[in-house]
C-alpha positions in Angstrom: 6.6 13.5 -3.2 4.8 10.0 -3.5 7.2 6.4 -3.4 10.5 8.1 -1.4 11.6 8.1 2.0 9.4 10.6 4.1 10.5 9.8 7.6 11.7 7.4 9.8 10.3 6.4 14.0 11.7 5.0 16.6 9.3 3.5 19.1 11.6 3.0 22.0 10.7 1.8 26.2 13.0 4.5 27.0 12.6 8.1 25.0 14.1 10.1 27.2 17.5 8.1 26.8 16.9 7.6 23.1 16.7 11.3 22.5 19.7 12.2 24.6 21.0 10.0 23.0 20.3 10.9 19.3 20.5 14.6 20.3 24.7 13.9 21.8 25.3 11.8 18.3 23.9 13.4 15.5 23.0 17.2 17.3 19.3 16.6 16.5 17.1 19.1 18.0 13.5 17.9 18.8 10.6 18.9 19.3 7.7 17.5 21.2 4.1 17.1 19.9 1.5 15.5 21.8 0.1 12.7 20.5 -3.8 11.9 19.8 -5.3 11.4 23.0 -3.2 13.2 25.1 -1.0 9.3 25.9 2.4 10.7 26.0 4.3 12.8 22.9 5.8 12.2 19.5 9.6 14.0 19.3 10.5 15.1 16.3 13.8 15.8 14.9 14.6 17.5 11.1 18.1 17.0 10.2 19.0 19.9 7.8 18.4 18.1 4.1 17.3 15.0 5.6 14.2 13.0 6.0 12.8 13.4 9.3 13.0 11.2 12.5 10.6 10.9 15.4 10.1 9.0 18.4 7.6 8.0 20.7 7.2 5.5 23.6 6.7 1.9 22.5 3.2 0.9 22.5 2.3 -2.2 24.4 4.1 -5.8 22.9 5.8 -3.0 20.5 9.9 -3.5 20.2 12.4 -1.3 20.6 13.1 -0.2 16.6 13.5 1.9 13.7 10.5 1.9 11.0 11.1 3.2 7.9 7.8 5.4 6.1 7.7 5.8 2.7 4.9 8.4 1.0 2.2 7.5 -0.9 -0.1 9.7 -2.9 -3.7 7.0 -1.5 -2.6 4.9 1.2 -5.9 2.5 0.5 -4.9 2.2 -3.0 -1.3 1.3 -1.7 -2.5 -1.4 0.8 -4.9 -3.3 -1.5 -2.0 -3.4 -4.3 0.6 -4.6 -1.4 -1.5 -7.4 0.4 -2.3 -8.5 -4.2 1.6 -8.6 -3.7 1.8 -10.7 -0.9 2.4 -8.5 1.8 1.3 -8.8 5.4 -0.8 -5.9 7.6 1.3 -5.1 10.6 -1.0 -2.3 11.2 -4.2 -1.3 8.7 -4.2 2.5 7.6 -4.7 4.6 10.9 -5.6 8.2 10.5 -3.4 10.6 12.2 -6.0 13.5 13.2 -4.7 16.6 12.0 -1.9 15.0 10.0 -2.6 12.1 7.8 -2.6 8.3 7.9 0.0 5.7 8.3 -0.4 2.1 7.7 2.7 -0.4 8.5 3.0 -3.9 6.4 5.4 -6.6 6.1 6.9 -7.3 2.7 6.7 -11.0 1.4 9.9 -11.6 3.0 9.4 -10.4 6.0 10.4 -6.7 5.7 8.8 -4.2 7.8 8.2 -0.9 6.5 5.4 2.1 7.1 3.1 4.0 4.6 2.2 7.3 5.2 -0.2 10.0 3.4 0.3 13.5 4.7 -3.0 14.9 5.0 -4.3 16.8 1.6 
């Protein structure tokens, strides 16, 4: 469903300690995915009747963090009505082979948050 909460990620510089860690706290089962490329995998964990959560390894100059992704129906439609808003590319729309497309933006006060259009 477009506009809601579809998942959240955590990049982290240490996954293996992340997910133990998620996994002792909340009893979040993951599983791993490789990620395009081959570089490394994305764990992801469904929480019975909640969104979902994954994590992967930071990418280089990437913080340790929690991004928010909510669903959009057109993620190029989305982005040209955010930056009209005054919002800031973090990251233009990326396509997700196999998946979808995810583009990450900062609101006009400095909010981060991701968009993300499942494949269709």
């Amino acid at each position: 469903m477009a506009n809601q909460i579809g998942h959240v990620e955590l990049t982290t510089t240490d996954l293996p300690r992340a997910r133990s860690f998620y996994t002792a706290l909340f009893g979040w089962e993951f599983t791993d995915n490789p990620m395009p490329g081959g570089d490394g995998v994305y764990a992801m964990a469904r929480p019975e009747g909640g969104a979902a959560a994954g994590m992967l390894a930071s990418p280089p100059g990437v913080p340790t963090g929690w991004t928010m992704f909510i669903n959009v129906d057109d993620i190029k439609s989305t982005m040209t009505k955010a930056r009209d808003l005054g919002a800031v590319v973090v990251r233009d729309v990326t396509e997700v082979p196999g998946y979808g497309a995810l583009a990450i933006v900062a609101d006009p006060t400095g909010a981060v948050f991701g968009l993300w259009q499942t494949k269709g």
